[in-house]
Each structure stands twice: as structure tokens, then as C-alpha cells.
C-alpha positions in Angstrom: 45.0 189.6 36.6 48.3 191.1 35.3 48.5 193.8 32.8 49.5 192.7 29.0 52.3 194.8 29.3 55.0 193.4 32.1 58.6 194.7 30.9 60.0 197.5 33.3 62.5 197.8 30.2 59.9 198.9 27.8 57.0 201.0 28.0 54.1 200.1 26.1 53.9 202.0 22.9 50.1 202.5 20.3 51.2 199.8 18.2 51.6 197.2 21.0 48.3 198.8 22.8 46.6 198.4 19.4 47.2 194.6 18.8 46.9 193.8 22.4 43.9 195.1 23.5 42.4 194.1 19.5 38.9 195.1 19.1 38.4 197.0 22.0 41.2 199.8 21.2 38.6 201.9 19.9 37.1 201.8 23.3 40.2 202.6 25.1 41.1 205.8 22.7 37.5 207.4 23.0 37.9 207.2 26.8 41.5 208.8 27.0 40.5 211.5 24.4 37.2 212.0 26.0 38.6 212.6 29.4 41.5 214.9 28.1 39.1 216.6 26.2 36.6 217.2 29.2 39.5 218.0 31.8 42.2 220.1 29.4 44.2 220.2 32.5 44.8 216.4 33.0 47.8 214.6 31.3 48.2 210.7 30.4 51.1 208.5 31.0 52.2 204.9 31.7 53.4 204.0 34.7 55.4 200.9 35.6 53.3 199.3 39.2 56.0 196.7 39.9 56.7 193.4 39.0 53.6 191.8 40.4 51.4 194.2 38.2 52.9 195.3 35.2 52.4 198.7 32.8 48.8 201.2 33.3 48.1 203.7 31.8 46.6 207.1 34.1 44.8 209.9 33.2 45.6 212.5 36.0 44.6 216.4 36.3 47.1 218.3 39.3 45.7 216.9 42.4 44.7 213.3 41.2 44.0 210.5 39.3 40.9 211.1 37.3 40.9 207.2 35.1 43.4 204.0 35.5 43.8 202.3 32.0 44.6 198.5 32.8 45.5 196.3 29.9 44.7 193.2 29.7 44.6 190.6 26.7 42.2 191.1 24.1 40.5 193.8 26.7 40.9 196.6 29.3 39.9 197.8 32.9 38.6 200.9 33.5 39.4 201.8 37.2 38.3 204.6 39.6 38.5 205.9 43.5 35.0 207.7 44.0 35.4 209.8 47.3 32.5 210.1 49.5 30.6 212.9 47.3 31.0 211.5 43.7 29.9 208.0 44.8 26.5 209.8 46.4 26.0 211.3 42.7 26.6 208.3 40.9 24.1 206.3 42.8 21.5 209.0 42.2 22.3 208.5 38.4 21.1 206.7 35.5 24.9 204.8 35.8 23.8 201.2 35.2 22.7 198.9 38.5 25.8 196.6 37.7 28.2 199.6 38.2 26.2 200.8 41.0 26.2 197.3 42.9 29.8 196.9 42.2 30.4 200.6 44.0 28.3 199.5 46.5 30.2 196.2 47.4 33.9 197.6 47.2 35.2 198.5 50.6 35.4 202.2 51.7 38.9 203.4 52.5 39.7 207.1 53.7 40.6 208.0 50.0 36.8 206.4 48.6 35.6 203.2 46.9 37.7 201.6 44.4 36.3 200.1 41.2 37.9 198.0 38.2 35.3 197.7 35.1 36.2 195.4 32.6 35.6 196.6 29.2 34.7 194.5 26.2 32.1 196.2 24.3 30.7 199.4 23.4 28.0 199.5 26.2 30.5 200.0 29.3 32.0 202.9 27.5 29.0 205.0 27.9 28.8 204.4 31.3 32.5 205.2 31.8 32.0 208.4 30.4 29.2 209.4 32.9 32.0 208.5 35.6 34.9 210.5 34.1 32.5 213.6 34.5 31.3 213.0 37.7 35.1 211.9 38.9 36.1 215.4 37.7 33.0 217.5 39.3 34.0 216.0 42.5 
């Protein structure tokens, strides 16, 4: 799935975030300002991924990406690489089983495991916030 956003020409702005992603643009702010807020060193900004995928939005401190922002219609993915260390602490967690199977099941390249988390509701974000801090502690 594209993102929302698919005009080289013009990068997403708050306003078009806000109608686009609709009642989940609550969700989406609470995760950027909670990550900048527990890494004070990381920056945000969109970045165009070609035609075939469209606007995201990263959250990255000096050495890497921390969070992906994906938006999508009416909702956004949350997306991670866990190296080998992180994903060892996040299946000792209380992370949810769904997240945990999903981690399991993606395939393990020599930078870690990618995930993409859809977010709809409230209950995701919680989680998500358990796997911006361990993303940053490892």
C-alpha cells in the first residue's frame, strides 16, 4: 500500500497530515513528540521514496532511523528495523504477542527484522512507545 501523500512536487504539510490520516492524527503526533522528547538528539522530516511509494515521514537520531511514519488513508504505519539485540528485549517484554509474532515472522537481514504496524486505535500506540525506547537503548 502507497502512502496518502504521492506528489514529489509537494511535501506533505500538518493540515494535509491532519485531514488525511482523520481520527488517528492524535496517534501519529503523540508518537513523533514522544520519540523527540525521549531522544532530544533525533530530528523528523519527510522524505520523498520514489514514485512507487510516495511521502514518509522519519524520525532519525545521528546514526539511524529510530521510527518510519507511513501515511495511509484514514490511518498510519508505524515501521521499525530491530537489530539483533533490541529484538531479544522485545520478546522478553510485555510488547503484545501480535507484535511479537509479527517480529518473529519478518525475515532477518544483516541490518535486523523489519516491521510495518498499522495504527488505527489508541491501543497500538502504547505498544509503539515501548518500541521507540527499546529502538533507542539498542
Amino acid at each position: 500500500m502507497q502512502s496518502i501523500f504521492m506528489n514529489k512536487g509537494k511535501k506533505p504539510g500538518e493540515a494535509e497530515l491532519k485531514t488525511a490520516l482523520s481520527k488517528t492524527f492524535p496517534y501519529w503526533k503523540t508518537l513523533e513528540e514522544f520519540t523527540l522528547k525521549t531522544e532530544p538528539a533525533a530530528k523528523g522530516d519527510w522524505y520523498f521514496s520514489g514514485a512507487k511509494f510516495g511521502w514518509s515521514y522519519r524520525i532519525s537520531d545521528k546514526k539511524r532511523v529510530i521510527i518510519y511514519l507511513l501515511p495511509r488513508d484514514g490511518f498510519f504505519k508505524a515501521a521499525f528495523v530491530f537489530g539483533r539485540k533490541a529484538y531479544e528485549e522485545i520478546m522478553a517484554s510485555d510488547i503484545s504477542d501480535e507484535i511479537k509474532n509479527e517480529l518473529k515472522a519478518a525475515k532477518p537481514y544483516a541490518e535486523g527484522r523489519g516491521i510495518r504496524l498499522e495504527v488505527k486505535s489508541k491501543t497500538m500506540v502504547s505498544n509503539i512507545r515501548k518500541l521507540v525506547k527499546i529502538k533507542i537503548e539498542n
